[in-house]
C-alpha positions as CSV (number, residue, x, y, z in Angstrom):
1,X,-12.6,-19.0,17.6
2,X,-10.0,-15.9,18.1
3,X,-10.3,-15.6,14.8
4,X,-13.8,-15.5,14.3
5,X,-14.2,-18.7,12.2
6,X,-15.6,-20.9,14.9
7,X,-19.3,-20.7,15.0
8,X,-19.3,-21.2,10.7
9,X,-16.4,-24.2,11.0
10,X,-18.2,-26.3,13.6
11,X,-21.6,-26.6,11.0
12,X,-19.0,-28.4,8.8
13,X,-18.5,-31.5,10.4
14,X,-20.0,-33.6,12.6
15,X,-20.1,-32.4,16.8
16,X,-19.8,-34.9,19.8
17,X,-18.5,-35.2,23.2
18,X,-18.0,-38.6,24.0
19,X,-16.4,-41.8,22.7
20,X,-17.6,-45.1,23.9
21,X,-15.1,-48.2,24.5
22,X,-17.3,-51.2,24.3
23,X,-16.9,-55.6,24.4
24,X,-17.8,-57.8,22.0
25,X,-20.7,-58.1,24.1
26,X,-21.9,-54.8,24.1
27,X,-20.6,-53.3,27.7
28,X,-19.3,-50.2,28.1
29,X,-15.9,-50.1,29.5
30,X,-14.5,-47.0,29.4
31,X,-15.5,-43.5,27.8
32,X,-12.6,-40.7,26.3
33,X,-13.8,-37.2,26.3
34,X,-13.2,-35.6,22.9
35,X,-15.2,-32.1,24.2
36,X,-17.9,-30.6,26.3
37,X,-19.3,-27.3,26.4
38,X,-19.9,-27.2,30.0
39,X,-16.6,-28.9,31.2
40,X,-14.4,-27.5,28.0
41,X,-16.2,-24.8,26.2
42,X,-16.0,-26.8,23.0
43,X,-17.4,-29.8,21.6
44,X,-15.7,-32.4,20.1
45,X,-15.3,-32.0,16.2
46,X,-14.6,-34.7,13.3
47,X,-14.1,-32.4,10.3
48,X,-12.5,-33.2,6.6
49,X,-8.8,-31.7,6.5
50,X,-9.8,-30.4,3.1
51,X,-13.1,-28.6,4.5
52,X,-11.5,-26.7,6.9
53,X,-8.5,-25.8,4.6
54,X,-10.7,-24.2,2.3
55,X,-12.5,-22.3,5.1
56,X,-9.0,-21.0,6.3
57,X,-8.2,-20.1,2.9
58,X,-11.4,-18.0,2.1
59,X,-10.6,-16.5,5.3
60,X,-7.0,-15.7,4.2
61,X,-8.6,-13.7,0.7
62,X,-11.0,-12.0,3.0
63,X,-8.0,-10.5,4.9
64,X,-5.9,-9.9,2.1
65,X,-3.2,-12.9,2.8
66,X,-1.7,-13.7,-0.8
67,X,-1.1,-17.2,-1.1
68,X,1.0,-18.8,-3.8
69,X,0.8,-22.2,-5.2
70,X,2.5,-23.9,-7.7
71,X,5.5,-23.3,-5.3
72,X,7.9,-25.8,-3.9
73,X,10.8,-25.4,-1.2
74,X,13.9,-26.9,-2.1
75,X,17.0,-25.5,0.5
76,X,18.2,-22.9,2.3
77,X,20.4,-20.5,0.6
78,X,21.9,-18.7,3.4
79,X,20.5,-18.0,7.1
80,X,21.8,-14.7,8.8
81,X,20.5,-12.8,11.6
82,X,19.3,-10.5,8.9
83,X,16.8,-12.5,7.3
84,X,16.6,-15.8,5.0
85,X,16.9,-17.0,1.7
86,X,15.9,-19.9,0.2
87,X,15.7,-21.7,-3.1
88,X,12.3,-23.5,-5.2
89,X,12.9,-26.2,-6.4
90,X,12.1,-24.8,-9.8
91,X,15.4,-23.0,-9.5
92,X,14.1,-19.3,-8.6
93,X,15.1,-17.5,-4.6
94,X,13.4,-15.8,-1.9
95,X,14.5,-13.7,0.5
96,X,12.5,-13.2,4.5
97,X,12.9,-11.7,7.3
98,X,11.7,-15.8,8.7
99,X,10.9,-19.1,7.0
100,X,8.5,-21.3,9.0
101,X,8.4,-25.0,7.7
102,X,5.0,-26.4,8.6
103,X,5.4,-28.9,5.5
104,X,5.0,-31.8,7.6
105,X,6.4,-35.1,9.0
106,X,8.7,-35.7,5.8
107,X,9.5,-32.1,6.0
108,X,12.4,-30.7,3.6
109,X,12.9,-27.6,5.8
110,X,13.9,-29.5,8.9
111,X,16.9,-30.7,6.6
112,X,18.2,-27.3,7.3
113,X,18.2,-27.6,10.9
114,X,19.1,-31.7,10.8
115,X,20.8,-33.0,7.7
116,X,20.0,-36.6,6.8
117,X,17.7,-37.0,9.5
118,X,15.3,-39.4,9.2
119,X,12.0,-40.2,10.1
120,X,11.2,-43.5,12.2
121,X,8.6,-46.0,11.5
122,X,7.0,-47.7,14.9
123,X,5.5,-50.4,12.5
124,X,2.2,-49.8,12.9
125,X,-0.5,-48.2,10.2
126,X,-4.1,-47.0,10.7
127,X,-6.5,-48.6,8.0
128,X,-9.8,-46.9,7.7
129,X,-12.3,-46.6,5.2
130,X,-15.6,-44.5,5.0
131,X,-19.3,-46.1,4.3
132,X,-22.7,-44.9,4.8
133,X,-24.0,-44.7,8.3
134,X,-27.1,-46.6,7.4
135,X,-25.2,-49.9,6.0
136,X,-24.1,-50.5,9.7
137,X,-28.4,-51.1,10.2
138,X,-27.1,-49.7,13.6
139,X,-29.4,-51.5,16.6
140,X,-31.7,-48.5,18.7
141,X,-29.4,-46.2,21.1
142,X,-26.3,-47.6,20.1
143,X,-24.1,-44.8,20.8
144,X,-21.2,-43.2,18.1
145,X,-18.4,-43.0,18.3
146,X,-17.6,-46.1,19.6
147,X,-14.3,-48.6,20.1
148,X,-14.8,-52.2,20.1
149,X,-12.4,-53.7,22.1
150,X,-11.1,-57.5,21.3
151,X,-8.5,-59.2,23.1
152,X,-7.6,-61.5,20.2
153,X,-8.4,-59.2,17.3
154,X,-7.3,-55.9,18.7
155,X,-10.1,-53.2,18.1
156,X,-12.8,-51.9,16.0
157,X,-13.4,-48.1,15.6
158,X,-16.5,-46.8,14.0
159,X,-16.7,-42.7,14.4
160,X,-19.4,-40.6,12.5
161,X,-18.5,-37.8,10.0
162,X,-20.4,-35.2,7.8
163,X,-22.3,-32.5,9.7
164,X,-25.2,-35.1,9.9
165,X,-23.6,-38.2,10.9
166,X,-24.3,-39.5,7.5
167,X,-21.3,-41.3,7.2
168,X,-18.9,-43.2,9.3
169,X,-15.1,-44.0,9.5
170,X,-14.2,-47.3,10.0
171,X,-10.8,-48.6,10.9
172,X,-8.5,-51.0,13.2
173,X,-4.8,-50.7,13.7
174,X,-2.3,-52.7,11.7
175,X,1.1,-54.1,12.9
176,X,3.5,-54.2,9.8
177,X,6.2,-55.9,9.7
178,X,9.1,-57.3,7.1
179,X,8.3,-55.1,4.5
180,X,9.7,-51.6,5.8
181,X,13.6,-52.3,4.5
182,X,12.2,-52.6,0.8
183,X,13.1,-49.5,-0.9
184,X,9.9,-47.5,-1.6
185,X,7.5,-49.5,0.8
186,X,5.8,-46.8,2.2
187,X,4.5,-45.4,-1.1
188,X,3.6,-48.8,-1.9
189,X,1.8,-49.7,0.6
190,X,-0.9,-46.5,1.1
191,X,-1.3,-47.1,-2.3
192,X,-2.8,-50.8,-2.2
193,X,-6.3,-50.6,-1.5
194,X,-7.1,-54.0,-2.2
195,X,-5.1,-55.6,0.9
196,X,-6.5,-52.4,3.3
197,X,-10.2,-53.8,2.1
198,X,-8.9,-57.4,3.0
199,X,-8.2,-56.0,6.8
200,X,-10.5,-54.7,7.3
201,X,-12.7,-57.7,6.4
202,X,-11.1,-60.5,7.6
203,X,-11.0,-61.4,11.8
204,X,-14.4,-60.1,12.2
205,X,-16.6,-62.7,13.0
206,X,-16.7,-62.3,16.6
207,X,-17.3,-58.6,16.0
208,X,-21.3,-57.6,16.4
209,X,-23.2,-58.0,13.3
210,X,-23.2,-53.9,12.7
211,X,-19.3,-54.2,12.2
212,X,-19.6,-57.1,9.6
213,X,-22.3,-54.6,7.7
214,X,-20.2,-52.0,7.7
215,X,-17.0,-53.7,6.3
216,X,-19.8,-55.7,3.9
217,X,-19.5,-53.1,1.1
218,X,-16.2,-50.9,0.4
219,X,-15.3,-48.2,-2.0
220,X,-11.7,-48.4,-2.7
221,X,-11.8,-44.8,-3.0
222,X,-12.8,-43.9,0.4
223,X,-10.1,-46.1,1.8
224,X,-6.5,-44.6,3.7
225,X,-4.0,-46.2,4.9
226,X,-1.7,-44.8,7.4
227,X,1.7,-46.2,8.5
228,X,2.7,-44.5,11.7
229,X,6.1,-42.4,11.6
230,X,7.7,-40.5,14.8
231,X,10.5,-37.6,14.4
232,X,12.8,-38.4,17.7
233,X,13.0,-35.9,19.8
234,X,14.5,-32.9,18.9
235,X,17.0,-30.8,20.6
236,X,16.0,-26.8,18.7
237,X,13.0,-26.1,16.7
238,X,14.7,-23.3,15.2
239,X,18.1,-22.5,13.7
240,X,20.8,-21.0,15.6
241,X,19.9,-17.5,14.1
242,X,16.5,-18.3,15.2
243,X,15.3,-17.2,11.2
244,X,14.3,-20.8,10.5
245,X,11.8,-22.3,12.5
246,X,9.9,-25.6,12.3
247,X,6.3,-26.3,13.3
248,X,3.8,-29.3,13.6
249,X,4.9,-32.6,12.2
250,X,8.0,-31.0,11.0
251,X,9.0,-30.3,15.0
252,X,7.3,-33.0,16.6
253,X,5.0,-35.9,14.5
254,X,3.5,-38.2,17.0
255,X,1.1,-41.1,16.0
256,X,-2.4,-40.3,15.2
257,X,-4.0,-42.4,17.7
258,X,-5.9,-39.5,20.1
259,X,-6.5,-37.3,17.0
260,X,-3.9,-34.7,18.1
261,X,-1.4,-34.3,14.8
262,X,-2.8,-31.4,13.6
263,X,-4.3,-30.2,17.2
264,X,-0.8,-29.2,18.3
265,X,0.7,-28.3,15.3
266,X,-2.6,-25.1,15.2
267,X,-1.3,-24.9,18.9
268,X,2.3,-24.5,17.9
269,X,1.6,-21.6,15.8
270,X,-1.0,-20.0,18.1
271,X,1.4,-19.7,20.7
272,X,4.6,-18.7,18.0
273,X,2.1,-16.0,17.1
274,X,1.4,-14.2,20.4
275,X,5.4,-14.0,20.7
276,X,5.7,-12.9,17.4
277,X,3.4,-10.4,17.5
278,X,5.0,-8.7,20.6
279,X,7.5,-6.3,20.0
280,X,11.1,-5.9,22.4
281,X,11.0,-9.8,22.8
282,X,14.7,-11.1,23.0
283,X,13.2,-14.0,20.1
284,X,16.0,-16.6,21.5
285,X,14.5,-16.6,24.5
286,X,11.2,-16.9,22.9
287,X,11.4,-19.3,20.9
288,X,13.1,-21.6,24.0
289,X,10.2,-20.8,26.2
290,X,8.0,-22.0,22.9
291,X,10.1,-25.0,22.4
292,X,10.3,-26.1,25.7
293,X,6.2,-25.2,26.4
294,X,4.9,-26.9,23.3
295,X,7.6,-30.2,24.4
296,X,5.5,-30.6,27.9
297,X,2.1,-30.7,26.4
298,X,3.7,-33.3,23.3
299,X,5.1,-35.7,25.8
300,X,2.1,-35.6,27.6
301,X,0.2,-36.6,24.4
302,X,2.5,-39.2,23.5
303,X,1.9,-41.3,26.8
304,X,-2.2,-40.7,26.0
305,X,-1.2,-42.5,22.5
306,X,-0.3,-45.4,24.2
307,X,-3.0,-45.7,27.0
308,X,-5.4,-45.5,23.6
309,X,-3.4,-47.8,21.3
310,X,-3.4,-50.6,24.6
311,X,-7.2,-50.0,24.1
312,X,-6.9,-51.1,20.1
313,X,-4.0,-53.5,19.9
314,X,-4.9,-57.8,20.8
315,X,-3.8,-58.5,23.8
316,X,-0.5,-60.7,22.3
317,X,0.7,-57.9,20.3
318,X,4.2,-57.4,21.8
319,X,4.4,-53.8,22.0
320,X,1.1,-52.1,22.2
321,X,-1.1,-54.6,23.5
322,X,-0.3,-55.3,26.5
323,X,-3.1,-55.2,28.9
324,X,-6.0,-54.4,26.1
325,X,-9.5,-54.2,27.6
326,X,-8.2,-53.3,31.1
327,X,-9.4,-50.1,32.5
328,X,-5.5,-49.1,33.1
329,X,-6.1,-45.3,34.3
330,X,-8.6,-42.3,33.7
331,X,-8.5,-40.5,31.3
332,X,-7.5,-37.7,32.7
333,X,-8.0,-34.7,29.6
334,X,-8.5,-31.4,31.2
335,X,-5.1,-30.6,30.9
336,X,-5.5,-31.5,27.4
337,X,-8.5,-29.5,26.7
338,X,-8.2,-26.3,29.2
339,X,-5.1,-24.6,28.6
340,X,-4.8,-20.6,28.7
341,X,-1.8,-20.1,26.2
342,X,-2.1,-16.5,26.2
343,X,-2.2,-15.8,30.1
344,X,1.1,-18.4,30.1
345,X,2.4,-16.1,27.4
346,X,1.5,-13.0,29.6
347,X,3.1,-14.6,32.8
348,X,6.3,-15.3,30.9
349,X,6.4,-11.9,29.5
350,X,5.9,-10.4,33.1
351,X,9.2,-11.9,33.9
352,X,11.7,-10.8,31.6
C-alpha cells in the first residue's frame, strides 16, 4: 500500500477474512482470522507468487529499477567496510556498496555468513493440488476457506484462489519419514506427482462427499509438494562489516503452515528500508535493533505454526498431533496483523 500498488494487487487474487475449522460432521470449531477491514484495515489475500512478482516488476520499470536476469550469485570475493564484491557463477565480479541475499531457504549468500550450514528438515511436507471450484458440487452456504479436522486422518484444507474463487487449493500435511538420508530425496520427491495424487486420494472416506469430489479428478500439473525445512536460529543476519545482509528465508525460513514465509520476509525488508533510508544511522546498531525486532515477531509465528499444525496433524501423530480437534487457545492475531513498524522505527531513532 506505501507503495501505491495495493488497490490494483488485491483485484488479483481472491479476498477473505475468515477461515473455518470444521468436523467430519460439519460443526464449526474454531475460526483463524486471515484479515478484516474493520479490525485490520486489510482483508485477507490468497494471490499466485508469480502474479504478484510480475506486478512488482512492472512497477520496478515504471520507476526506473534495472533488473538483470540471466545472473547467478556464486561467493563473496571480499567484504570490507568499504563495500562488497562478489563473484557469478559464470565467472564475472561485482562490486557494492551492500549485497542483500533474499535468495531464499537454500540460500548461497548465507554461506558467507555460515559456511556449511545446513538447512533442517522437520519431516513433514504440504501436498496440495488445485481443481475447479465447481467439481467440489459444494452444498448451499458452505463457507471457504475451510479446515476439516480428523482425528485419525489429520486434516483436509480446501482454500479458494483466482480473483473469483474459481478455483480451490486442496491439500493435507504429510509426515515423511525414512527417505530423507538418500542422497538427492528432496528433488525427488517434489518431483513425483503420481504418489502426491495418491495422498491426496487415499484416507478420505470419512471425509464429506465435497472432499471426495474434489480429490476425484487431478491434474498432475497443478500439483506441489512441499517438504518443510527450518534454518536454526541464527546468531547475526549480517556480516561483521555489516555489507552483507540476509533477508527472508535466507535469515529465518519457518514452515508454511499460517501462510507467513513470504509475509515476513516483505516485512524484513520494509523495516531494513526505513533504516536504510535514514542518514547518520550508526548501521551496527541498526541492523541489531532489525535483527533482534524481526526475531520477536518470528518466534511469535513459529509457536502460531504449531497451534495450526495440532489443528492438521491425526491425533497419533507423535510430534504435531497431539491434541488435534481441541480448541487449545485463541487465536490471538492482532499482534500479528496491527503492527506500526515505522513509529517503532521513529521511537528507536528518538533514542540514540
Amino acid at each position: 500500500d506505501d507503495l501505491g500498488l495495493y488497490d490494483l494487487i488485491k483485484t488479483k487474487g481472491y479476498n477473505f477474512d475468515l477461515l473455518e475449522y470444521r468436523d467430519l460432521q460439519g460443526n464449526l470449531v474454531d475460526t483463524y482470522e486471515f484479515g478484516g477491514t474493520a479490525k485490520y484495515g486489510y482483508r485477507g489475500l490468497r494471490i499466485y507468487r508469480y502474479v504478484l512478482i510480475d506486478l512488482l516488476v512492472a512497477a520496478l520499470a515504471q520507476r526506473g529499477v534495472r533488473v538483470e536476469y540471466g545472473k547467478k550469485f556464486s561467493y563473496v570475493v571480499s567484504d570490507t567496510p568499504q563495500g562488497v564484491k562478489f563473484a557469478f557463477t559464470d565467472g564475472t565480479t561485482l562490486e557494492a556498496p551492500l549485497l542483500v541475499g533474499a535468495d531464499g531457504i537454500h540460500s548461497t549468500v548465507r554461506g558467507h555468513l555460515y559456511p556449511g550450514l545446513q538447512t533442517t528438515f522437520i519431516g513433514m511436507a504440504g501436498i496440495t493440488a488445485a481443481v475447479p471450484t465447481a467439481q467440489l458440487e459444494l452444498p448451499p452456504g458452505y463457507h471457504l476457506p475451510v479446515t476439516i479436522m480428523s482425528r485419525e486422518k489429520g486434516a483436509f484444507v480446501i482454500a479458494p484462489q483466482e480473483d473469483d474463487g474459481s478455483e480451490v487449493l486442496i491439500g493435507k500435511q504429510m509426515r515423511v519419514t525414512g527417505i530423507q538420508d538418500r542422497p538427492g530425496w528432496d528433488r525427488d520427491f517434489v518431483n513425483d506427482k503420481e504418489s502426491a495424487v495418491a495422498f491426496l486420494q487415499q484416507g478420505n472416506d470419512a471425509f464429506p462427499d465435497f472432499v471426495k469430489k474434489a480429490v476425484s479428478k487431478i491434474d498432475e500439473t497443478k500439483v506441489n509438494k512441499w517438504p518443510f525445512f527450518v534454518v536454526p536460529k541464527l546468531e547475526r543476519w549480517a556480516s561483521e562489516t555489516r555489507k552483507v545482509i540476509i533477508v527472508g528465508d535466507a535469515a529465518h525460513a519457518i514452515p508454511p503452515s499460517a501462510g507467513q514465509g513470504i509475509n515476513q520476509a516483505f516485512e524484513d525488508v520494509y523495516m531494513l528500508a526505513l533504516l536504510l533510508g535514514r542518514k547518520g544511522v550508526d548501521m551496527a546498531e541498526a541492523l541489531s535493533f532489525w535483527q533482534n525486532y524481526r526475531q520477536e515477531r518470528v518466534n511469535r509465528i513459529v509457536e502460531l505454526n504449531k497451534l495450526i499444525d495440532q489443528r492438521r496433524m491425526p491425533a497419533d501423530d507423535a510430534v504435531m498431533g497431539q491434541g488435534a480437534e481441541v480448541r487449545q487457545e485463541a487465536f490471538d492475531l492482532g499482534w500479528l496483523y496491527r503492527p506500526d513498524f515505522k513509529s517503532d522505527v521513529e521511537e528507536w531513532l528518538s533514542k540514540r
